[in-house]
C-alpha positions as a Markdown table, in Angstrom:
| # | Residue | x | y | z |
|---|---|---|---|---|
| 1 | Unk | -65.7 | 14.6 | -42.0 |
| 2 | Unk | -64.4 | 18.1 | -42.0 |
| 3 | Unk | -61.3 | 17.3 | -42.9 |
| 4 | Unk | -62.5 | 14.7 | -45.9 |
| 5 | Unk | -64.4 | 17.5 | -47.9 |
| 6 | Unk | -61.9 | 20.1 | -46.9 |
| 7 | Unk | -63.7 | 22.6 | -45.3 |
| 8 | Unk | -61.2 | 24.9 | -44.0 |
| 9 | Unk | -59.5 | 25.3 | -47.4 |
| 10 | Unk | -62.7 | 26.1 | -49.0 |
| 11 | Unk | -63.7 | 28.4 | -46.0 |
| 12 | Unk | -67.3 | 26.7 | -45.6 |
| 13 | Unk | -69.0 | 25.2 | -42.4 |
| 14 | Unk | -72.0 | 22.4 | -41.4 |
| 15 | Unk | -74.4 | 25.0 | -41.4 |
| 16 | Unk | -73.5 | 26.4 | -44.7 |
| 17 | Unk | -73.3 | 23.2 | -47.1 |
| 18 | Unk | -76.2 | 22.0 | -45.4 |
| 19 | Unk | -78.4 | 25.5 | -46.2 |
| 20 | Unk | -77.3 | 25.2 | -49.3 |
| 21 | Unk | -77.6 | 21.4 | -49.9 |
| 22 | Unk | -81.3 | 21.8 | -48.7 |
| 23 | Unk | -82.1 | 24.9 | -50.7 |
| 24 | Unk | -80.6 | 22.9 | -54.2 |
| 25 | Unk | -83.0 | 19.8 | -53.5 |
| 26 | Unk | -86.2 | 22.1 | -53.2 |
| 27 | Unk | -85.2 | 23.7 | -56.2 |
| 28 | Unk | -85.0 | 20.5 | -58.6 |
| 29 | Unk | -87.7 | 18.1 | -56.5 |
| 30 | Unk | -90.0 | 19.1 | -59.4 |
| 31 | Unk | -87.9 | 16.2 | -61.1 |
| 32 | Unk | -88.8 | 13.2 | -58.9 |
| 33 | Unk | -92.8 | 14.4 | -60.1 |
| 34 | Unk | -92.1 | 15.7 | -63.9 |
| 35 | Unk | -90.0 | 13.0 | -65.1 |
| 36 | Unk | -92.3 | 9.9 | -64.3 |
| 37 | Unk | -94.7 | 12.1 | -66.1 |
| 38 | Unk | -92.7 | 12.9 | -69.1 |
| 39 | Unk | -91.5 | 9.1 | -69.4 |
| 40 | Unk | -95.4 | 7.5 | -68.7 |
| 41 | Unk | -96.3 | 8.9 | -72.7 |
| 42 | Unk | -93.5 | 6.2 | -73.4 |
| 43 | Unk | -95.5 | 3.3 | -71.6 |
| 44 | Unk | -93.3 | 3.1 | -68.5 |
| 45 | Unk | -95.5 | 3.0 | -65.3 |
| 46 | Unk | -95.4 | 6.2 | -63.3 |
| 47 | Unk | -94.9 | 4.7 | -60.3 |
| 48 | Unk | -91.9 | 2.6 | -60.8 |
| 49 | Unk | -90.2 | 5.7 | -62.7 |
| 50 | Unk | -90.6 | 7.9 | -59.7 |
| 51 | Unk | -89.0 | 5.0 | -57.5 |
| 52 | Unk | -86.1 | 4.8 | -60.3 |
| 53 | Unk | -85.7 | 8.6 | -60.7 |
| 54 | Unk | -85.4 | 8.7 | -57.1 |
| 55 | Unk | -82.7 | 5.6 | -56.9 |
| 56 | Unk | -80.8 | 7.1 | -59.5 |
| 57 | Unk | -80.6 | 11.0 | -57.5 |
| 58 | Unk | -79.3 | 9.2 | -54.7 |
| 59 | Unk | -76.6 | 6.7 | -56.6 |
| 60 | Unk | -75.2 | 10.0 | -58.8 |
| 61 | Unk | -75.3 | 12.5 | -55.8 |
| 62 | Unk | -73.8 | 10.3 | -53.2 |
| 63 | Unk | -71.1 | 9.2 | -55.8 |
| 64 | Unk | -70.1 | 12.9 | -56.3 |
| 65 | Unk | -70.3 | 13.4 | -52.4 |
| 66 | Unk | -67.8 | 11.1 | -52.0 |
| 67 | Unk | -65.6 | 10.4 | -55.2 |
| 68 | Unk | -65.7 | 14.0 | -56.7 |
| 69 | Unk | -66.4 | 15.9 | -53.7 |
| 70 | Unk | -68.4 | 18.6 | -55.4 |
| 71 | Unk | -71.3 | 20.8 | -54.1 |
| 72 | Unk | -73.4 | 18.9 | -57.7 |
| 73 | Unk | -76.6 | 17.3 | -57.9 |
| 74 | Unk | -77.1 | 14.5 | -60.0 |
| 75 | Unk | -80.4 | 13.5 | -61.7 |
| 76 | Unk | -82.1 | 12.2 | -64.9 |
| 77 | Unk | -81.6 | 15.5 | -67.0 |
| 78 | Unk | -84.8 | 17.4 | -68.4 |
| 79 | Unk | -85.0 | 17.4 | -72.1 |
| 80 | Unk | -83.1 | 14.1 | -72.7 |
| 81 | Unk | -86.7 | 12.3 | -71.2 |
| 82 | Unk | -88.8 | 14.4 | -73.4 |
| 83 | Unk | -86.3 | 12.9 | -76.5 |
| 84 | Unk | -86.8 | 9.6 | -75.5 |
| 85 | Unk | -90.6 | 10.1 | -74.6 |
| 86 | Unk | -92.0 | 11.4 | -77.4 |
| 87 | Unk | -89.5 | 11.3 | -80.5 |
| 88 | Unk | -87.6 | 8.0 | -80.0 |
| 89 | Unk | -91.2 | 6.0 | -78.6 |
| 90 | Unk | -93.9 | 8.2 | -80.2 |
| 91 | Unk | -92.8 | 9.4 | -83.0 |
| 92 | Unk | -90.0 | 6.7 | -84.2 |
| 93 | Unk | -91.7 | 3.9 | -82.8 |
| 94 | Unk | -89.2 | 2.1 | -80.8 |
| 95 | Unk | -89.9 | 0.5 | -77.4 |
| 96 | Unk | -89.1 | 1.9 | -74.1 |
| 97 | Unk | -87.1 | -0.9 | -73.5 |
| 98 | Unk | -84.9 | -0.2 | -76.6 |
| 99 | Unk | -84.7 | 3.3 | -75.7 |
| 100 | Unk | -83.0 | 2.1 | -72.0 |
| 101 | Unk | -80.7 | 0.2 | -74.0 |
| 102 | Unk | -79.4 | 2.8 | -75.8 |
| 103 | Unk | -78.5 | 5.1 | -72.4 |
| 104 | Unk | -76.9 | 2.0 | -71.6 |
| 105 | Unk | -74.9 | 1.7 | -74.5 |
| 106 | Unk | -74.3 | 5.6 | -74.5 |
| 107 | Unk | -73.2 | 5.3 | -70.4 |
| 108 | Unk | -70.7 | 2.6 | -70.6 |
| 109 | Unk | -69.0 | 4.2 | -73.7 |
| 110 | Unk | -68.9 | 7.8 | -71.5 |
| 111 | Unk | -67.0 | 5.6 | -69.1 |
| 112 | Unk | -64.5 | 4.3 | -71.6 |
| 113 | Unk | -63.9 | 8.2 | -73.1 |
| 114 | Unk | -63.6 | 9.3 | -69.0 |
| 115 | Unk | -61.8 | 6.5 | -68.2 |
| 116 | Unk | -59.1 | 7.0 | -71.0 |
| 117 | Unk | -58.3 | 10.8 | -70.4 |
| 118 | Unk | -60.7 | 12.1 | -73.9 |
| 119 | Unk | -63.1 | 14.2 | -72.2 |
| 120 | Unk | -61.0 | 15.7 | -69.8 |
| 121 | Unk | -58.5 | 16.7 | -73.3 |
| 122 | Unk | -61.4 | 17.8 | -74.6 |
| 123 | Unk | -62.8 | 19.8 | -72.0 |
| 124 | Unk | -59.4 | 22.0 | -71.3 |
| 125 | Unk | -59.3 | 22.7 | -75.0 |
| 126 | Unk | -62.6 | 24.9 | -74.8 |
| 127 | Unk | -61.5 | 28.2 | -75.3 |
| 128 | Unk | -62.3 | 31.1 | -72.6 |
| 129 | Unk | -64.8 | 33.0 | -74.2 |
| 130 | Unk | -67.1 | 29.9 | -74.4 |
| 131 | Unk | -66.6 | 28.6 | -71.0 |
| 132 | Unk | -68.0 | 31.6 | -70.0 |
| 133 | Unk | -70.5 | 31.9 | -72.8 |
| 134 | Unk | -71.7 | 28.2 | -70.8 |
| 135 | Unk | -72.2 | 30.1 | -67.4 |
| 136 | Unk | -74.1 | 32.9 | -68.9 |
| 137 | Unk | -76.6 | 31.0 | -71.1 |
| 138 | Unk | -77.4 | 28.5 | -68.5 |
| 139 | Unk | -77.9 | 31.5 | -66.5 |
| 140 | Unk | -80.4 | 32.7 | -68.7 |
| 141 | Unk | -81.8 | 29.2 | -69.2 |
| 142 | Unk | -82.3 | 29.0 | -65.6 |
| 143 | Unk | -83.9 | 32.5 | -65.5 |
| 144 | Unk | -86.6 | 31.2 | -68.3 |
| 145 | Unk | -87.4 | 28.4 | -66.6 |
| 146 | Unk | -87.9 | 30.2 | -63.1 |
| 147 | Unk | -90.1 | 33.0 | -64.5 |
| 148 | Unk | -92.2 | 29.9 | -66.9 |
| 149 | Unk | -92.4 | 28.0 | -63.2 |
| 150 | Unk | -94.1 | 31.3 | -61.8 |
| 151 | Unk | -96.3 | 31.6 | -64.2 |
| 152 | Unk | -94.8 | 34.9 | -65.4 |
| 153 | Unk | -94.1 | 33.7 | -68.6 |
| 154 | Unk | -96.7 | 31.8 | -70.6 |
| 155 | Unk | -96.2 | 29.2 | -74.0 |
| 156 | Unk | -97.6 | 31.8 | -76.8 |
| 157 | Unk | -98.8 | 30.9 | -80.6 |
| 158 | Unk | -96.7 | 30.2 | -83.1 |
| 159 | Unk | -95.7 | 33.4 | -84.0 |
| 160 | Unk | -95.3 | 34.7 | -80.6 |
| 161 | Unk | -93.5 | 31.5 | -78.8 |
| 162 | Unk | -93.7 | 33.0 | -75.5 |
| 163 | Unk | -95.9 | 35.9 | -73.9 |
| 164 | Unk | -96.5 | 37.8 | -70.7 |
| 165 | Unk | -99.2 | 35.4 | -68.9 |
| 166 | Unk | -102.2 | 36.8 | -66.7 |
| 167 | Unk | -100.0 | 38.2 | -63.5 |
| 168 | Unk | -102.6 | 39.6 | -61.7 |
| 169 | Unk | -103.4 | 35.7 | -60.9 |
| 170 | Unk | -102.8 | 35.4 | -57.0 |
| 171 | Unk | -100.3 | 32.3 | -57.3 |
| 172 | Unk | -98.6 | 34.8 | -59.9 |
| 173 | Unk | -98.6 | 37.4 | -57.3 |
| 174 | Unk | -96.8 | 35.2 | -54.8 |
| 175 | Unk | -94.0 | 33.9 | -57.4 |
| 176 | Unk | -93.1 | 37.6 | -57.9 |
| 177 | Unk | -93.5 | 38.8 | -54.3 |
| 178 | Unk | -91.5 | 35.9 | -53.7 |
| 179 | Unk | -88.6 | 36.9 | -56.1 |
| 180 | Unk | -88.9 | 40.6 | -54.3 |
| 181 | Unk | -88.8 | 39.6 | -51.2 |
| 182 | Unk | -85.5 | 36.7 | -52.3 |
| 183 | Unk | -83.7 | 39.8 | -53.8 |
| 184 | Unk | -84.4 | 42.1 | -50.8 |
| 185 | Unk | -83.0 | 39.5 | -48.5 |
| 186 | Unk | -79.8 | 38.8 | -50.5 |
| 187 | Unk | -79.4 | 43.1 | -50.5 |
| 188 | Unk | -79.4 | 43.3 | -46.8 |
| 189 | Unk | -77.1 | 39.7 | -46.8 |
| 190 | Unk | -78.7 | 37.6 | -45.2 |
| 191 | Unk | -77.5 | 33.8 | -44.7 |
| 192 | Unk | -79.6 | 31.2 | -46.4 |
| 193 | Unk | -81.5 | 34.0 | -48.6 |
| 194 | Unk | -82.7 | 32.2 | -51.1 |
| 195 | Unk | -83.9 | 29.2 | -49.0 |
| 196 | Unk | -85.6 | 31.6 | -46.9 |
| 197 | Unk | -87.5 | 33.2 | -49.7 |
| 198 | Unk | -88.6 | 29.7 | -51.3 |
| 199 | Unk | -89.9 | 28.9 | -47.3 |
| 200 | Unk | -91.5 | 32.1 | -47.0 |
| 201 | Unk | -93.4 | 32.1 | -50.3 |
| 202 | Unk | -94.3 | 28.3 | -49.5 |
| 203 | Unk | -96.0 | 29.3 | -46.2 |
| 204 | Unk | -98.0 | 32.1 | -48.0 |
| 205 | Unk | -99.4 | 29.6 | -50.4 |
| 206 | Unk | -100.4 | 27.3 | -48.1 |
| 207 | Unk | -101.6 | 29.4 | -45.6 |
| 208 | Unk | -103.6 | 31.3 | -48.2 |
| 209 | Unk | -105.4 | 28.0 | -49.6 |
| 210 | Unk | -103.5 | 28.5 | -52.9 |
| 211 | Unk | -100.8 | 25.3 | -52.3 |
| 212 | Unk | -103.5 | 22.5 | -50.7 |
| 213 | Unk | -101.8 | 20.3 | -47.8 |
| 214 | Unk | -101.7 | 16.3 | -49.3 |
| 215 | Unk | -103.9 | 14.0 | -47.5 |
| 216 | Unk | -100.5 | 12.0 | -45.9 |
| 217 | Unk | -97.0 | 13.1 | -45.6 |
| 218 | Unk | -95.8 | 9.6 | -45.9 |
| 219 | Unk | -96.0 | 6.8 | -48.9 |
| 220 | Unk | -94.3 | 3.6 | -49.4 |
| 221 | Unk | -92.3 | 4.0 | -52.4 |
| 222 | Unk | -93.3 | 1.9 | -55.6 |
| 223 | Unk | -92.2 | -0.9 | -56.8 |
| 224 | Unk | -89.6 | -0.6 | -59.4 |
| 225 | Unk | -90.0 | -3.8 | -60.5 |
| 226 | Unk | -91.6 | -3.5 | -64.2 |
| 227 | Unk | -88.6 | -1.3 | -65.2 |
| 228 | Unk | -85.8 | -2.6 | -63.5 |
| 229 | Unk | -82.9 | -4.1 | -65.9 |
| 230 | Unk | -85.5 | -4.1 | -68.6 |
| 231 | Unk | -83.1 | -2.6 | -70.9 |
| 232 | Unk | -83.1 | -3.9 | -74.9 |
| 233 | Unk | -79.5 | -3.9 | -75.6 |
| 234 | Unk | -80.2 | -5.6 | -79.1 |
| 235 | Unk | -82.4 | -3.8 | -80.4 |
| 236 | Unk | -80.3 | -0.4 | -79.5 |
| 237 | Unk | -77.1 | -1.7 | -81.4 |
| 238 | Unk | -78.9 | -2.3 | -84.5 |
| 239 | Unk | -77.8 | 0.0 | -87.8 |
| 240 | Unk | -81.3 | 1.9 | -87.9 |
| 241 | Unk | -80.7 | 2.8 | -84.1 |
| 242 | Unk | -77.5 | 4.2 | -84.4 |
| 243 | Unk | -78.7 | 8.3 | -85.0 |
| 244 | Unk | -80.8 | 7.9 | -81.2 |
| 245 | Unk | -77.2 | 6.3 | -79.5 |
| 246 | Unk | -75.3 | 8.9 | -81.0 |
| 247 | Unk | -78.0 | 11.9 | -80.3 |
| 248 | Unk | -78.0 | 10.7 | -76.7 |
| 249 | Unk | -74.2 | 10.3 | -76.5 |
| 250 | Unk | -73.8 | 14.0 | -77.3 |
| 251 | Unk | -76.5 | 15.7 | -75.6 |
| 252 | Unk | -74.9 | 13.8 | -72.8 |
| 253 | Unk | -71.5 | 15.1 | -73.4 |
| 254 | Unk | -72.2 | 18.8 | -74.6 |
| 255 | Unk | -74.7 | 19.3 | -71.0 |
| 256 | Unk | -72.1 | 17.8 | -68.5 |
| 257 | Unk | -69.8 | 19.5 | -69.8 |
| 258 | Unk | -71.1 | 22.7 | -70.3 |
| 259 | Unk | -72.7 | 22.3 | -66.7 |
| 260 | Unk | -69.9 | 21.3 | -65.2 |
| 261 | Unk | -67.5 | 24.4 | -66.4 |
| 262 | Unk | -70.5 | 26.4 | -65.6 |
| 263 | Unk | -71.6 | 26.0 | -62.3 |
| 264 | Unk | -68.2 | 25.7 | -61.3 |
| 265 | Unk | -67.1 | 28.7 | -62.1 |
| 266 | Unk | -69.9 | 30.4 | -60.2 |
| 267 | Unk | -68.0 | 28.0 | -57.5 |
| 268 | Unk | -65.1 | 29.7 | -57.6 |
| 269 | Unk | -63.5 | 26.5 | -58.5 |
| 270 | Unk | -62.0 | 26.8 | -61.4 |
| 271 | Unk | -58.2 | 27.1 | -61.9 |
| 272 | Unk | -56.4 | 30.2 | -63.3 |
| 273 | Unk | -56.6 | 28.8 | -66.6 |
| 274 | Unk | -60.2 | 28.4 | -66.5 |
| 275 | Unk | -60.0 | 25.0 | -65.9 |
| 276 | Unk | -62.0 | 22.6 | -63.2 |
| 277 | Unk | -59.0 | 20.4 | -61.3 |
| 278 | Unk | -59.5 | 16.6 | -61.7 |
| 279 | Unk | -62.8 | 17.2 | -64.2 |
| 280 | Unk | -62.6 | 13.6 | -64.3 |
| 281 | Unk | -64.0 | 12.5 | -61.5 |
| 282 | Unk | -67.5 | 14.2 | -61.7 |
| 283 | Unk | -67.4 | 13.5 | -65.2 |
| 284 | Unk | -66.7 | 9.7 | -64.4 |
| 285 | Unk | -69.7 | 10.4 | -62.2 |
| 286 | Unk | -72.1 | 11.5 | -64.4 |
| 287 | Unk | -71.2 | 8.7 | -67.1 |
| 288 | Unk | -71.6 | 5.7 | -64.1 |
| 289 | Unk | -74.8 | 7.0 | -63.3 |
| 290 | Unk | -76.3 | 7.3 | -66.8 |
| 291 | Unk | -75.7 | 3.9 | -66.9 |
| 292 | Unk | -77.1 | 2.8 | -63.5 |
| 293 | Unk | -79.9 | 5.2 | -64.4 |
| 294 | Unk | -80.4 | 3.0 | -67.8 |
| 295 | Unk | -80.6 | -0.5 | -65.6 |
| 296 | Unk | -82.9 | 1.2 | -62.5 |
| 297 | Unk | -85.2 | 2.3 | -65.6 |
| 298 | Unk | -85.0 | 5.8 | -66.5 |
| 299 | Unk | -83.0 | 8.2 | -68.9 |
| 300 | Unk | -79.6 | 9.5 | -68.9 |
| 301 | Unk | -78.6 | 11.0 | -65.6 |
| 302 | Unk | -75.6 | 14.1 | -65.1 |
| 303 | Unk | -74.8 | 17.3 | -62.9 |
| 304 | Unk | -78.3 | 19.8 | -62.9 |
| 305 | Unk | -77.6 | 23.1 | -63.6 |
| 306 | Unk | -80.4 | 23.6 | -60.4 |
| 307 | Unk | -77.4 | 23.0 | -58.3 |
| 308 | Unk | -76.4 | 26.6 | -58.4 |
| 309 | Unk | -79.0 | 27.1 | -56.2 |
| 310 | Unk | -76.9 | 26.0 | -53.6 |
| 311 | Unk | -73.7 | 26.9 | -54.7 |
| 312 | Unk | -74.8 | 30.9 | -54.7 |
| 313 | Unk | -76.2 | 29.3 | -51.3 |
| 314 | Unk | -72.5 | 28.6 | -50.2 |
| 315 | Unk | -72.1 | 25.1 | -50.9 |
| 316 | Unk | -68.9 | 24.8 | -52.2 |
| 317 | Unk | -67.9 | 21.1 | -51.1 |
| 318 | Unk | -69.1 | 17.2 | -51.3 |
| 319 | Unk | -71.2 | 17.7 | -48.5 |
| 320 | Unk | -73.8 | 19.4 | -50.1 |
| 321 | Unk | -74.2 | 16.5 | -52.1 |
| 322 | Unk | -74.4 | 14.6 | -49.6 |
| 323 | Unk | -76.8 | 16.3 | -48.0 |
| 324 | Unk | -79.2 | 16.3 | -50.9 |
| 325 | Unk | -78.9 | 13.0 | -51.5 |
| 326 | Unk | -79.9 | 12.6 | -48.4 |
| 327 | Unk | -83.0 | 14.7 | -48.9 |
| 328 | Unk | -83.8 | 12.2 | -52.1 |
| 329 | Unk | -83.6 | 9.1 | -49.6 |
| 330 | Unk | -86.1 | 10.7 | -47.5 |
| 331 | Unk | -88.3 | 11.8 | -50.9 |
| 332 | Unk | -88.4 | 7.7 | -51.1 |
| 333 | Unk | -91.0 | 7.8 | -48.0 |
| 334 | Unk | -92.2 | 11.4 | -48.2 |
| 335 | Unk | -92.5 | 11.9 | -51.9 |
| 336 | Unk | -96.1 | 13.7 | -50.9 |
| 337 | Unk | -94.4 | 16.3 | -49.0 |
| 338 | Unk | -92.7 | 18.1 | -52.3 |
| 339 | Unk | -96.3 | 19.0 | -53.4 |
| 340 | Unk | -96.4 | 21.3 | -50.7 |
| 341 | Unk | -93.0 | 23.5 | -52.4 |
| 342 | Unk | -94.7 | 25.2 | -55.3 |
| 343 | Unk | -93.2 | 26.6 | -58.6 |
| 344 | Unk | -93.9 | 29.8 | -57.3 |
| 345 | Unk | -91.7 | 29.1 | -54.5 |
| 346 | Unk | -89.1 | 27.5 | -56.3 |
| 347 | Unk | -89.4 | 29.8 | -59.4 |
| 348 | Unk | -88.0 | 33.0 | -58.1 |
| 349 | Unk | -84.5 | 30.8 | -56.3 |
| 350 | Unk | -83.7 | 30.0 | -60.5 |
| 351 | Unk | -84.3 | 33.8 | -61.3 |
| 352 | Unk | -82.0 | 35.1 | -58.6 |
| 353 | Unk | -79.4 | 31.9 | -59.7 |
| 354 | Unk | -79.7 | 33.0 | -63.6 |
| 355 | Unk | -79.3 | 36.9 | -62.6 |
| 356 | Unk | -75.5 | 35.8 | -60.7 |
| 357 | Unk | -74.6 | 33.4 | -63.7 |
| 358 | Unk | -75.0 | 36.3 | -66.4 |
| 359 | Unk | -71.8 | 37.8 | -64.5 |
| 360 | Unk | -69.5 | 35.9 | -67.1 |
| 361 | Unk | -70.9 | 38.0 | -70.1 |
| 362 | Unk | -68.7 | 40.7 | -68.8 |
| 363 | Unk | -65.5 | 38.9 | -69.5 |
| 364 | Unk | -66.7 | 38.1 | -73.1 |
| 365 | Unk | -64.0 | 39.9 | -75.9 |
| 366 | Unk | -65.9 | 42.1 | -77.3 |
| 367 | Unk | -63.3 | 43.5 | -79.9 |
| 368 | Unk | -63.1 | 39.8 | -81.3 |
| 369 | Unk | -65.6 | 38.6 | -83.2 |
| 370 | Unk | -64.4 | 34.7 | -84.1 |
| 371 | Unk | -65.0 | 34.6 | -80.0 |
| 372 | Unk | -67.7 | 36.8 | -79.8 |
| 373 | Unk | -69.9 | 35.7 | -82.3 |
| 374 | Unk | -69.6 | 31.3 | -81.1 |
| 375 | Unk | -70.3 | 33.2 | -77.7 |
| 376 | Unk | -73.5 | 34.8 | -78.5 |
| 377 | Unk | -74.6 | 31.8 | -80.7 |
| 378 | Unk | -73.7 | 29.6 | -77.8 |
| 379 | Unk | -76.3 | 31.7 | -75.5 |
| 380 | Unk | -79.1 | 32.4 | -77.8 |
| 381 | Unk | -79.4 | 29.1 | -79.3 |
| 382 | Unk | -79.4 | 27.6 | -75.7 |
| 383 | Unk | -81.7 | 29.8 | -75.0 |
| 384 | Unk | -84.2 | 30.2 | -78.0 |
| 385 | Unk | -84.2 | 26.5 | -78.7 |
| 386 | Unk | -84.9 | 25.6 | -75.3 |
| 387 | Unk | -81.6 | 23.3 | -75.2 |
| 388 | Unk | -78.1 | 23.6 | -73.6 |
| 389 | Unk | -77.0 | 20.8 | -75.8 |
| 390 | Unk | -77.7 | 22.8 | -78.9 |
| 391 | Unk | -76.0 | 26.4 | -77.7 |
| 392 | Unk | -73.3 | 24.6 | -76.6 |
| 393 | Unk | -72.6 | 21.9 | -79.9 |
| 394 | Unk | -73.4 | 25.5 | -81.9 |
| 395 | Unk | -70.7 | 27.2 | -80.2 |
| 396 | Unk | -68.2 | 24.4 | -81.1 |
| 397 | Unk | -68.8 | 24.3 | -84.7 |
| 398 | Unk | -69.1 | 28.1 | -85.0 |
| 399 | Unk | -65.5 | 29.0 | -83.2 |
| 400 | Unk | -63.6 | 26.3 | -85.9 |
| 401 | Unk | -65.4 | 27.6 | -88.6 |
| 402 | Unk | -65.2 | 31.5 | -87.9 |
| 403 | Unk | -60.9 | 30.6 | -87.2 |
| 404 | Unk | -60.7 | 28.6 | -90.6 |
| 405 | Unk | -62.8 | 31.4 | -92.1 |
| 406 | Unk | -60.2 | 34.3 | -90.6 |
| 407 | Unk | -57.4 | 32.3 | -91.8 |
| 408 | Unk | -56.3 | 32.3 | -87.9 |
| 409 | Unk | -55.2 | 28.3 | -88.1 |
| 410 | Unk | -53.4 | 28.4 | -85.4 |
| 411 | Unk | -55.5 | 29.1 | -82.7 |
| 412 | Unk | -57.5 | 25.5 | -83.1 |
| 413 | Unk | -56.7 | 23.0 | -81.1 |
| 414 | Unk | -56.8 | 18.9 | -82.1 |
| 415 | Unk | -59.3 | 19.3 | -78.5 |
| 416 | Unk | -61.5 | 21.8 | -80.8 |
| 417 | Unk | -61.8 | 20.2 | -84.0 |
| 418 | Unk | -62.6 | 16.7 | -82.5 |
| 419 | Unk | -65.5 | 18.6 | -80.0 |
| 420 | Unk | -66.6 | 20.5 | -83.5 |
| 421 | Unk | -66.4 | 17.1 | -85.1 |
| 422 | Unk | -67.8 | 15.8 | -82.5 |
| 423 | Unk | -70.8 | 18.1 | -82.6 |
| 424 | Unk | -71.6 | 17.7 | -86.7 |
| 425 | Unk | -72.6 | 14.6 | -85.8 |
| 426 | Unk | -75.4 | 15.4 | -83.5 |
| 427 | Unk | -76.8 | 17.3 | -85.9 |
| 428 | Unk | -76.2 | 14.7 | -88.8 |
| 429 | Unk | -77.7 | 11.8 | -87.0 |
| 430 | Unk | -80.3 | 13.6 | -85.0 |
| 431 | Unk | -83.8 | 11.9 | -85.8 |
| 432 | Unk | -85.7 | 15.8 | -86.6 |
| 433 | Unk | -89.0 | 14.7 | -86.2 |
């Protein structure tokens, strides 16, 4: 086994991967909860989509344990449900069942672009500044979302989107002690920091009263059978459908890849042309299990930027994966046992996580300004529109435009102009409703 994920190359032990395999599953369990819930305004039974959600964790993660061999995660992503939820069902009007079929659709052609060698082309044509323009928005994302989770930060009005919330609030309190006491612990370097923290700040809760205990530790799961194959494959290739397949396709695309070139080059994995060897295979991962994801009844599944969690952890190989697929498998019996990890516990880990990523800003160019400006457009926009599908598609079309613009021609790449092609069309056939 030691041998098969290569841990002497990659200087990692048991101990190690599995620290860090635990502490990424704690950090995006909220998932196996929040996703039922999002997907139940679109008439799918929450209890069959928690089963799904689950099925599908453990089909993607396993999958990159052992084909890609990569410290990833794999689950349905955040944001892509809320798409399907509310704009394709509510607002559009079209079934759950159509919806499936288009993540179907959009999952076997991902497999077909994999399979043929076009994202992997495409991927190595992304400029440097970009790449690490990916790593420091989704380090930013993930900060957001951790100080949102703690109850830090609060949804504001409309002309205030976001606000300082009421952090005199004990739960508050023990979110930021949490994230003081995470930060302290990395300072004085201690192994398993930031699973440590999340532990600490759980026990606190519930030994305060402020996390209740459930009333069982274990539950069957549900049955999965009102969702399973129940995908509408006519009704997604029809011509008034074709704006949802395509939106899904590249907000599928855009967040693997920007995850994947992300994450990995907190890793340490990347080549010395900036470059993740054999991309293929996690990407042939992430488009396999969008499509199982489609058929077990849930959205499009890929790589969760929560992973570096445990990559700053030091999970650098498969077994990582494995060992949080493992932890999903055991969610399938347990699933009343995550209630006990609060966002206050798990909140401070995605700080800590966005406060490494942000290290690539300091590699930016900041004398260039047709790869500075795609940079910062990349970040802000992932950030500010809540959406690492939009920073990154911006920071596509941007970089050709400002090169054409500068009359620097030949600095694009055919990669480029088909990702910034590629990218108008997200925008031209997304439904804005």
């Amino acid at each position: 086994m030691r041998n098969f994920f290569e841990f002497e190359r990659l200087r990692t032990g048991y101990r190690q991967e599995i620290v860090a395999g635990v502490t990424t599953f704690f950090t995006l369990s909220y998932i196996i909860v929040v996703n039922p819930a999002i997907l139940e305004a679109s008439g799918m039974p929450r209890g069959a989509s928690m089963t799904a959600t689950i099925l599908t964790a453990i089909f993607g993660t396993l999958l990159m344990a052992f084909y890609a061999k990569r410290p990833f995660a794999v689950a349905p992503y955040m944001g892509e449900n809320a798409f399907i939820a509310y704009t394709v069902v509510k607002t559009l009007g079209y079934s759950w069942q159509t919806a499936l079929g288009a993540i179907l659709v959009s999952g076997i052609l991902f497999t077909i672009i994999t399979l043929t060698g076009l994202r992997r082309w495409m991927a190595e044509a992304i400029p440097a500044s970009l790449k690490h323009s990916f790593s420091t928005g989704i380090g930013l994302f993930l900060a957001f979302l951790g100080l949102n989770s703690m109850g830090v930060i609060a949804m504001g009005v409309p002309d205030a989107p976001v606000k300082l919330a009421n952090i005199s609030a004990p739960p508050v309190l023990c979110g930021l002690f949490g994230l003081i006491v995470t930060a302290a612990l990395l300072a004085r370097r201690v192994t398993g920091a930031l699973f440590a923290g999340m532990a600490l700040t759980t026990v606190i809760m519930v030994t305060t009263g402020l996390t209740p205990l459930p009333a069982s530790l274990f539950s069957p799961p549900p049955s999965i059978a009102p969702i399973f194959m129940k995908v509408d494959i006519g009704g997604a290739l029809t011509w008034g459908f074709i704006g949802v397949v395509m939106s899904v396709l590249v907000m599928d695309f855009v967040d693997t890849m920007g995850t994947l070139i992300g994450l990995s080059a907190r890793a340490g994995l990347l080549d010395k042309d900036g470059n993740l060897p054999e991309i293929e295979k996690p990407m042939l991962v992430d488009a396999l299990s969008t499509t199982v994801a489609a058929l077990l009844g849930t959205t499009t599944a890929g790589v969760f930027i929560e992973s570096a969690s445990g990559i700053e952890q030091g999970g650098r190989t498969g077994f990582t994966a494995l060992v949080v697929a493992a932890m999903f498998g055991l969610a399938l019996f347990f699933s009343p046992l995550l209630t006990i990890v609060p966002p206050q516990a798990y909140g401070p880990v995605l700080v800590v996580v966005g406060m490494f990523m942000i290290e690539s800003a300091g590699r930016l160019d900041f004398g260039d300004y047709t790869e500075l400006m795609p940079a910062f457009l990349t970040i802000v926009m992932m950030l500010f529109t809540f959406n690492i599908g939009v920073g990154i598609t911006t920071g596509f079309i941007s970089w050709v435009a400002l090169k054409v613009l500068s009359g620097r021609f030949r600095e694009i790449t055919s990669g480029m102009v088909a990702l910034a092609a590629l990218s108008l069309t997200f925008y031209l056939f997304y439904p804005y409703h």
